[in-house]
C-alpha positions as CSV (number, residue, x, y, z in Angstrom):
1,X,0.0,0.0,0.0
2,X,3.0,2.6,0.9
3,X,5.0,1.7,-2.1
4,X,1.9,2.3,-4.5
5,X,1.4,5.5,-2.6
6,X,4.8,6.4,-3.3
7,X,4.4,5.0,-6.9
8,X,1.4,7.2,-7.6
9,X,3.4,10.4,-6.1
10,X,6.7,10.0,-8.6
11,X,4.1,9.5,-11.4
12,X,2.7,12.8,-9.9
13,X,5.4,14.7,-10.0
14,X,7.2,13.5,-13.5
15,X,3.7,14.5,-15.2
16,X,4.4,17.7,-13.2
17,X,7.6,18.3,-14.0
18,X,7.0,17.4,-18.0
19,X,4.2,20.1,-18.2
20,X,6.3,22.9,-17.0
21,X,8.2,24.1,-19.8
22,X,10.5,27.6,-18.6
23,X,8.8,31.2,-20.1
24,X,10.6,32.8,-22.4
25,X,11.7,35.8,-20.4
26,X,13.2,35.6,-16.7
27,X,11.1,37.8,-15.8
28,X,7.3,36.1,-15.2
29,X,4.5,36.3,-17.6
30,X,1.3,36.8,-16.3
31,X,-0.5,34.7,-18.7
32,X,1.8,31.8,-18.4
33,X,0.9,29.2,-15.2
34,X,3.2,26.1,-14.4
35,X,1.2,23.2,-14.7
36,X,1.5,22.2,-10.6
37,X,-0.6,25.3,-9.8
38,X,-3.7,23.6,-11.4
39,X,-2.4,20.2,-12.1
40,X,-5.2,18.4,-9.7
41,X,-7.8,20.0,-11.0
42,X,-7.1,19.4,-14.4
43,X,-5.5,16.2,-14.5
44,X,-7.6,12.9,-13.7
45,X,-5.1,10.8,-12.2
46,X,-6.1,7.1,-12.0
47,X,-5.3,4.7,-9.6
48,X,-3.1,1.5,-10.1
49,X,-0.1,1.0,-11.5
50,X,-1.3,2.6,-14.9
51,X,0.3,5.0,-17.1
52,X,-0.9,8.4,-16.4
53,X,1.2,10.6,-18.9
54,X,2.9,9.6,-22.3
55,X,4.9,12.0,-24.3
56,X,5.1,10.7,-28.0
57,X,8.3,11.0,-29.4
58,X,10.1,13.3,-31.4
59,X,8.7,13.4,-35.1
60,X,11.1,14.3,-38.1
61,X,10.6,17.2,-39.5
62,X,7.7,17.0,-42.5
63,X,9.6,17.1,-46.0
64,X,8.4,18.1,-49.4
65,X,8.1,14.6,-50.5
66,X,5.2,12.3,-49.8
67,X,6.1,9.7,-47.1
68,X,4.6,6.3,-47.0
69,X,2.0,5.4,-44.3
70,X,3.2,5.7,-40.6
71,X,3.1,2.5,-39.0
72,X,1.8,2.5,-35.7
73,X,-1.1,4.3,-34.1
74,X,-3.3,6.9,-35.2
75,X,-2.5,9.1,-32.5
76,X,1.0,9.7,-33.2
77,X,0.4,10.8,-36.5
78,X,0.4,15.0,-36.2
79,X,-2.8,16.3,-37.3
80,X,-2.5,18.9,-40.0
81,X,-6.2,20.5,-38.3
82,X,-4.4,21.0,-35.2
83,X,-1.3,22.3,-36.3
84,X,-3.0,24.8,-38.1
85,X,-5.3,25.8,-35.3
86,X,-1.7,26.0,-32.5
87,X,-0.1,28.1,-35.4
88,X,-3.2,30.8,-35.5
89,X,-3.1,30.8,-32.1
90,X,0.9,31.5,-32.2
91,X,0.3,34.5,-34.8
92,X,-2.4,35.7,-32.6
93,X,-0.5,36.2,-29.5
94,X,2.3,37.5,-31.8
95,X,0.1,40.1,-33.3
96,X,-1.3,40.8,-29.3
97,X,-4.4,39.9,-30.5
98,X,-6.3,37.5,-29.4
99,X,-9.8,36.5,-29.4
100,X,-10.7,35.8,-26.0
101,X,-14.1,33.4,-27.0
102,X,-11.4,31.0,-28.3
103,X,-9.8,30.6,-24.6
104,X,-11.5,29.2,-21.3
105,X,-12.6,31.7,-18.5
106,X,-9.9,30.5,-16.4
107,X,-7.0,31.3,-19.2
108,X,-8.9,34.5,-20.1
109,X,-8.5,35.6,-16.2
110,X,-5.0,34.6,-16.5
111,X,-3.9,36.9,-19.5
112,X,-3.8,39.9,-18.3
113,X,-3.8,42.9,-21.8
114,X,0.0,43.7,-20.1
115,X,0.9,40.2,-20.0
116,X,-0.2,39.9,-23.8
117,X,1.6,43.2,-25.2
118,X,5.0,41.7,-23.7
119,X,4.5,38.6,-25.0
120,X,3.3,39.9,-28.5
121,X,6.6,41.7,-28.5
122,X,9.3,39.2,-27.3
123,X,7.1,36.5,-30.2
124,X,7.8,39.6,-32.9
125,X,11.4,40.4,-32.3
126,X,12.2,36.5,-32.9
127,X,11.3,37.4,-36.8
128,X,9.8,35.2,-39.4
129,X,8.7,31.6,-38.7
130,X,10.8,29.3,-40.5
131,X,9.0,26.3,-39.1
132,X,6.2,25.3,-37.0
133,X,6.9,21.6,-36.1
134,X,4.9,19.6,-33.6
135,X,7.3,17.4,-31.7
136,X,5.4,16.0,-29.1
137,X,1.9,15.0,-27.8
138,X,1.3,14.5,-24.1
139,X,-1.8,12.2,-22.7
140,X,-3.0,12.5,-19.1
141,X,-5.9,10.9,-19.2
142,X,-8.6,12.7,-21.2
143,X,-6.2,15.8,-21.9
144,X,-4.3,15.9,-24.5
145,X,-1.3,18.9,-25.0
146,X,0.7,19.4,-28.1
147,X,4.0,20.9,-28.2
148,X,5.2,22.7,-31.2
149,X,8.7,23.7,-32.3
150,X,8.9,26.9,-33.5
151,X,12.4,28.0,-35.2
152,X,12.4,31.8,-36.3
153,X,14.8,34.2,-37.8
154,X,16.6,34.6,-34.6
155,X,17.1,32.2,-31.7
156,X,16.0,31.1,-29.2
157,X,14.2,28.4,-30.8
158,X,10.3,28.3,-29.0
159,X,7.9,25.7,-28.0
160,X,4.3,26.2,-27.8
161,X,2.5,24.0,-25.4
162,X,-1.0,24.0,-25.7
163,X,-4.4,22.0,-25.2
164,X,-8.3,22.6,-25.7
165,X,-10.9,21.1,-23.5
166,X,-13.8,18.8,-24.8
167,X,-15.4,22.3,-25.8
168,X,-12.7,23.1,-28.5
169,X,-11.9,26.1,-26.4
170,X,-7.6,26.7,-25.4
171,X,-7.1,25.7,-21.5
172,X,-3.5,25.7,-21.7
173,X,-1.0,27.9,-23.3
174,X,2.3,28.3,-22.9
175,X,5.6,29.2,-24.7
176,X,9.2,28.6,-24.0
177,X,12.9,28.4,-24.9
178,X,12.7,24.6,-26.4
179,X,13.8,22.1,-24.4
């Protein structure tokens, strides 16, 4: 009983600590939220000795040439629907702004106008995006994050973590120096 106690509690904090992906900026952004502040709430954790989190690996970057049918499954495959949507999402913030219907009323209260203009400029002074890669997808349960690699003009290169709830609306954004 203790040592599935314990069990459950790494698990905890690995899923924890693979969430929390560092801000761009030393200094902290408003809209931005480590993932242990709200982790319980959002995250159904199960009981057992079951998987709770699994980060797909690394994809190669797409090519201009068609490539033959990925074996394995279905849910490793990127989605092209939900690359798009992360990327207007990443131009949005980058422009400062956003449309607030797209985003829960808990992310809304979390981005504050300030919070967006600083992040609109440190996304702007990175350039031109050369690519917008997704590079991993993270299950806990019923949510589901993606993170994207963004390379730009200038470094650093970003990630974009973000997820949608079961109403299509964005519950969890965040970008950062790629890890």
């Amino acid at each position: 009983m203790a040592r599935a106690m314990i069990v459950r509690r790494l698990l905890a904090g690995m899923l924890l600590a693979g969430l929390a992906v560092p801000t761009l900026a030393a200094a902290p952004h408003e809209r931005v939220t480590p993932a242990s502040q709200n982790a319980a709430q959002r995250l159904p954790l199960g009981t057992g000795s079951r998987v709770f989190a699994r980060a797909e690996p690394e994809l190669p970057a797409p090519s201009s040439e068609p490539s033959p049918p990925a074996a394995g499954p279905a849910a490793s495959i990127p989605s092209r629907e939900v690359a798009a949507r992360a990327r207007a999402v990443f131009e949005a913030n980058r422009a400062g702004k956003i449309d607030r219907s797209a985003y829960t009323a808990d992310m809304n209260a979390k981005i504050s106008d300030a919070g967006l203009a600083r992040v609109a400029a440190e996304l702007r002074l990175l350039g031109d995006v050369k690519t917008f890669v997704q590079v991993r997808k993270i299950t806990m349960g019923a949510t589901v994050a993606y993170v994207f690699r963004i390379e730009t003009e200038k470094p650093p290169v970003v990630e974009e973590t973000i997820s949608w709830d079961a109403a299509g609306k964005i519950d969890f954004l965040q970008f950062g120096p790629a890890r």
